[in-house]
C-alpha positions, 0 to 999 in steps of 0.5 A: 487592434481595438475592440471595434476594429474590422478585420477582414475574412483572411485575418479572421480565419487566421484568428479562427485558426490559430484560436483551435489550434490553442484549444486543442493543445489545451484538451491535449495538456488537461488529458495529460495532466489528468493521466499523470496525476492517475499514474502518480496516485497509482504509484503511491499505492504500490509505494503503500503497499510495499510500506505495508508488507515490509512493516509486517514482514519486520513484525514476523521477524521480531515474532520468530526472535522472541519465539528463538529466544524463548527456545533458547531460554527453555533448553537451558534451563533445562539444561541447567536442570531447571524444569517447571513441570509445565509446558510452554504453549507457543501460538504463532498466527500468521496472515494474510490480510491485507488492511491498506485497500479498502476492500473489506469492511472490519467488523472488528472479528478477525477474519479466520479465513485469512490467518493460520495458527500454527501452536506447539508445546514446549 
């Protein structure tokens, strides 16, 4: 059929038909593809998050190994009769902050509200 053709009434409303039908499907994919594309970006921050707390929990762990071995360290040598006459000051911080979502601006102080000082003497 060329540019200039006529088509009759019947013909037209099938093409009417048709067009609709190809115009909603295409609202149906956009909608879809846009849910999709939230759903990934949702998926992304969970997966960031978890990254997140799995770095900080490895940072404690090295923490409460060095704070054992410097334990360790000081039994001994007080075992071995080694005493400097100065006691050890041990400051463990924890936290809670939560750096990865933008919700709170970094002033560069650090938030006391989010961390706790747990300090002993050795």
């Amino acid at each position: 059929m060329s540019g200039g053709e006529n088509v009759s009434f019947a013909e037209h409303e099938v093409l009417k038909g048709k067009h609709e039908t190809l115009l909603r499907e295409h609202g149906t994919s956009i909608s879809t593809i846009e849910l999709l594309e939230k759903k990934l970006k949702e998926a992304l921050l969970v997966e960031q998050k978890g990254e997140y707390w799995e770095k900080k929990y490895l940072e404690l762990l090295k923490k409460l190994e060095t704070v054992e071995n410097n334990i360790k360290d000081l039994m001994y040598s007080e075992v071995a009769g080694e005493d400097s006459g100065a006691a050890a000051l041990v400051v463990i911080v924890l936290s809670d902050d939560d750096e990865g979502d933008g919700s709170e601006s970094s002033g560069g102080d650090s938030d006391s509200e989010n961390q706790e000082n747990l300090s002993f003497y050795l």
